[in-house]
C-alpha positions as CSV (number, residue, x, y, z in Angstrom):
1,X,-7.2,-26.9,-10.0
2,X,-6.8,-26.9,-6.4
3,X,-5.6,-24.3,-4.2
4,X,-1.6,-25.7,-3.6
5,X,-1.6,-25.1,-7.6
6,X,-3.1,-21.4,-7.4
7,X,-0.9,-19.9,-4.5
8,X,2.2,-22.1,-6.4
9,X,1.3,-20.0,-9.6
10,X,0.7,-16.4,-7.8
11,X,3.9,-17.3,-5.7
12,X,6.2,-17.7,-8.7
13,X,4.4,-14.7,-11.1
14,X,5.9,-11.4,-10.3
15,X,4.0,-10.2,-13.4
16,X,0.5,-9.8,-14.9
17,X,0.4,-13.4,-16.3
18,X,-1.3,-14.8,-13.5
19,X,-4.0,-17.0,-14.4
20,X,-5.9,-16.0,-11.7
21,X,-6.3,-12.2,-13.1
22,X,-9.3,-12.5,-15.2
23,X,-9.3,-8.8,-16.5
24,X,-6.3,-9.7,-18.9
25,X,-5.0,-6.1,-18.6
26,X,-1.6,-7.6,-19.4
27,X,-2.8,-8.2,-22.6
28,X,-5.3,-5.6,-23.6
29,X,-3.2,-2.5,-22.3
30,X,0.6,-4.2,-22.5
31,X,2.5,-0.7,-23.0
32,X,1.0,0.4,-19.7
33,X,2.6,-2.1,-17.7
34,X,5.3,-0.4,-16.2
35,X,2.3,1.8,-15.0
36,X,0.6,-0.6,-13.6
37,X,3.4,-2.0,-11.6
38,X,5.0,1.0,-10.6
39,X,1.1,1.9,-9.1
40,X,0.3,-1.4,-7.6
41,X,4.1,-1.4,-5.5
42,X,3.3,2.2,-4.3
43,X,-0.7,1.4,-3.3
44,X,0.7,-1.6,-1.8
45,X,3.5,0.1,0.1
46,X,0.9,2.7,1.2
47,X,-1.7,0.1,2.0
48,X,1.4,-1.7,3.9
49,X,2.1,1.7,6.1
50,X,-2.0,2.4,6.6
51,X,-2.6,-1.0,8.4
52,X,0.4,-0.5,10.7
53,X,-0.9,2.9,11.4
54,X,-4.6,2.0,12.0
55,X,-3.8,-0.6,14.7
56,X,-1.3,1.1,16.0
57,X,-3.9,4.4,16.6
58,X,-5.8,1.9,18.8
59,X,-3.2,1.7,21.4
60,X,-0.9,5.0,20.9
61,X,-1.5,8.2,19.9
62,X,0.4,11.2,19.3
63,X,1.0,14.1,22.3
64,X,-1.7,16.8,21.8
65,X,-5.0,17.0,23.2
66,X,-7.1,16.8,19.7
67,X,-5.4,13.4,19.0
68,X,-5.7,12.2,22.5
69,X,-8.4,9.0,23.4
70,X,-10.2,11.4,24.8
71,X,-10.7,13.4,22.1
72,X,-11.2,10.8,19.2
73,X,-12.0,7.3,21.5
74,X,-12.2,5.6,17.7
75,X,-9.7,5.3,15.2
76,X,-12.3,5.7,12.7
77,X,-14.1,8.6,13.8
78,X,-10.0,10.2,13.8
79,X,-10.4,11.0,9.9
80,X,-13.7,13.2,10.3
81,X,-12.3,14.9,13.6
82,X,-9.2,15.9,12.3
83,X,-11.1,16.9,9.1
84,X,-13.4,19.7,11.1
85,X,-9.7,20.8,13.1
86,X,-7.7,21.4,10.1
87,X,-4.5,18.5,10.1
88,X,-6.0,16.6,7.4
89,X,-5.5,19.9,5.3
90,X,-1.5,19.4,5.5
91,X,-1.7,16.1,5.1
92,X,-3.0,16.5,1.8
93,X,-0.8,19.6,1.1
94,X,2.4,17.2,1.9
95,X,1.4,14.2,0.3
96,X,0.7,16.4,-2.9
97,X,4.0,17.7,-2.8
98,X,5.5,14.5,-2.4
99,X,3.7,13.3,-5.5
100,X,4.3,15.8,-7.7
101,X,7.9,16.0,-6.9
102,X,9.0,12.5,-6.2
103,X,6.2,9.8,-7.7
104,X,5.1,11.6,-10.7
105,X,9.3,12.4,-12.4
106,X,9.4,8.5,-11.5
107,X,6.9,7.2,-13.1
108,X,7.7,9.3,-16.5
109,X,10.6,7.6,-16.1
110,X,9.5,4.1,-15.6
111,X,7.2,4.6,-18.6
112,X,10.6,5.6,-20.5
113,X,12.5,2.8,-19.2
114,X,15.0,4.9,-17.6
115,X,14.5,2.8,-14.4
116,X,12.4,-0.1,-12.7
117,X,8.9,0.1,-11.2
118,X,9.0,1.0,-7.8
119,X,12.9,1.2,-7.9
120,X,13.6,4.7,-6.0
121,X,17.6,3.9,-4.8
122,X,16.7,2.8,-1.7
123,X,19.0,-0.5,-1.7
124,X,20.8,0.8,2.0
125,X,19.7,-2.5,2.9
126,X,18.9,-4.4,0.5
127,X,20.6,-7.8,-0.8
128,X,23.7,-7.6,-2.6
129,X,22.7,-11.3,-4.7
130,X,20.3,-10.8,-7.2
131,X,18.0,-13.9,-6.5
132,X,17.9,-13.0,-3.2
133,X,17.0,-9.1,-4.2
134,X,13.9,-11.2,-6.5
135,X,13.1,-13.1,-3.9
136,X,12.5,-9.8,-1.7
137,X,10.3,-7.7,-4.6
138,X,8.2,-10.6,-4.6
139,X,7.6,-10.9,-1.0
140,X,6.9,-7.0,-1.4
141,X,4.4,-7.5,-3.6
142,X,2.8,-10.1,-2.4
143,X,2.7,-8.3,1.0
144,X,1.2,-5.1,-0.7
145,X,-1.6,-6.9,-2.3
146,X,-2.5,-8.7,1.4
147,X,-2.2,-5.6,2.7
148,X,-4.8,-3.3,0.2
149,X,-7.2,-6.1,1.1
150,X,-6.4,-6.0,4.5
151,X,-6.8,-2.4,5.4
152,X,-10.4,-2.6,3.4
153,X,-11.5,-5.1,5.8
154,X,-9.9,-3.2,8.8
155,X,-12.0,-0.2,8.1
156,X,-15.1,-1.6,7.0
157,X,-15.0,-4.7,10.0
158,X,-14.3,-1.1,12.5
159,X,-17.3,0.5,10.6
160,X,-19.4,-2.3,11.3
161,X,-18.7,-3.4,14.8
162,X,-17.9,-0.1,16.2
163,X,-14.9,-1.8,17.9
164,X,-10.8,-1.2,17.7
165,X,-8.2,-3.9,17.3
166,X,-8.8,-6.7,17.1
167,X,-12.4,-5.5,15.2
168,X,-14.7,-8.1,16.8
């Protein structure tokens, strides 16, 4: 099988069925698939948001003097500095929150079938046509899984060389 045949098949999956997925999850554990999905679009999503945010900490930075270049010349070394200062605390305090009162009543309900994985009624502007709408999860998905691999290679290529974007 060459590779044309292998991107055609991931390409046109938007489920578990891939061949490529050796683990076979789809069939071993098939009641938890909503799980699954509703978890890979929201690590993708958050993988999606993390890149963006880790080069864009390489050429801007927020006003204050603890986030400044300064301050934390790395975008690595930011997580342990801000750890010691206190902001990662409410970071985690938010994010919490935001779990337990958005993600965790959707995914009971996705795991009910009272509504889609990853569907939270954002659709402001999303396509009105259906295939188009398909189309557009896909590319989200897709995109999500690029991204979780990408932002492991961004931090452990900025671990490595020491450098910022572009992590040569």
């Amino acid at each position: 099988m060459n590779c044309r045949n292998i991107v055609s098949k991931v390409a046109d999956s938007y489920s578990f069925s891939c061949d490529i997925l050796q683990l076979k999850l789809s069939e071993t554990y098939s009641p938890f698939l909503p799980w699954f999905r509703e978890c890979e679009l929201r690590h993708g999503r958050t993988a999606m948001i993390a890149v963006v945010g880790f080069i864009a900490t390489d050429f801007f930075r927020i006003p204050g003097e603890m986030y400044s270049f300064e301050s934390i010349p790395k975008t690595i070394d930011a997580h342990d500095a801000l750890l010691h200062s206190g902001p990662m605390y409410q970071l985690l305090l938010w994010i919490g929150l935001f779990d337990m009162v958005i993600t965790a009543p959707a995914a009971v309900a996705t795991m009910n079938g009272e509504r889609e994985a990853g569907d939270y009624g954002q659709t402001l502007f999303a396509p009105s046509d259906p295939a188009a709408m398909k189309k557009k999860q896909e590319s989200e998905l897709m995109n999500g899984r690029l991204a979780m691999c990408a932002i492991g290679g961004i931090a452990t290529q900025s671990i490595i060389s020491g450098h910022g974007f572009p992590y040569l």
